[in-house]
C-alpha positions, 0 to 999 in steps of 0.5 A: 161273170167276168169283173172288168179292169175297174172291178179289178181294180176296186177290189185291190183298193183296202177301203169300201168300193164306192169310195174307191170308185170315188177316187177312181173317178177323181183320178180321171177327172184331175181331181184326186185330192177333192175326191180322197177327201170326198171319200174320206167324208163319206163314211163319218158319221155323226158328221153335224152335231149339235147337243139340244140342236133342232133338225132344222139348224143342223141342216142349216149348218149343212147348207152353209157348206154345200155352196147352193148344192143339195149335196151331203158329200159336197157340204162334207168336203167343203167343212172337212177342206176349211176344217183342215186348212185352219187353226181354229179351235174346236169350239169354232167348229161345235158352234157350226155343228161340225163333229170335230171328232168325225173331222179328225177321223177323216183326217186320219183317213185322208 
């Protein structure tokens, strides 16, 4: 089998190859830095937690990031995006069932 330039190129890249062809795809589409956070997301998990919270509240507090969209990578982004460009404190985001724990792990990978 022969591996094409974007194989190559995924295979240089020190992270997992769907992330990396997340990025790859970002840097095409002029959105690097939505895509590096999208594939900074995707491997965090727990992402929404809640202790004693039910199925249907944590996904209620999913869909209030996925701008209408059905999207666990979109709603990620979106959480991890106001996450980051806030100062609130780490009990604002529990209360949204948000892992501040996960978000943080995302930030160091970012």
């Amino acid at each position: 089998y022969d591996i094409t330039e974007r194989g190559r190129l995924l295979a240089e890249l020190p992270i997992d190859c769907r992330q990396g062809l997340v990025i790859v795809h970002g840097i095409c589409l002029g959105i690097p830095k939505e895509c590096c956070v999208a594939a900074a997301v995707m491997k965090k998990n727990p992402f929404y937690e809640g202790r004693g919270a039910s199925v249907k509240h944590l996904y209620a507090c999913k869909r209030q990031y996925s701008q209408h969209f059905d999207s666990d990578v979109v709603a990620r982004v979106n959480a991890f995006c106001e996450w980051f460009s806030t100062k609130e404190e780490d009990r604002y985001w529990r209360e949204r069932c948000l892992s501040v724990v996960t978000l943080r792990a995302a930030r160091d990978t970012y």
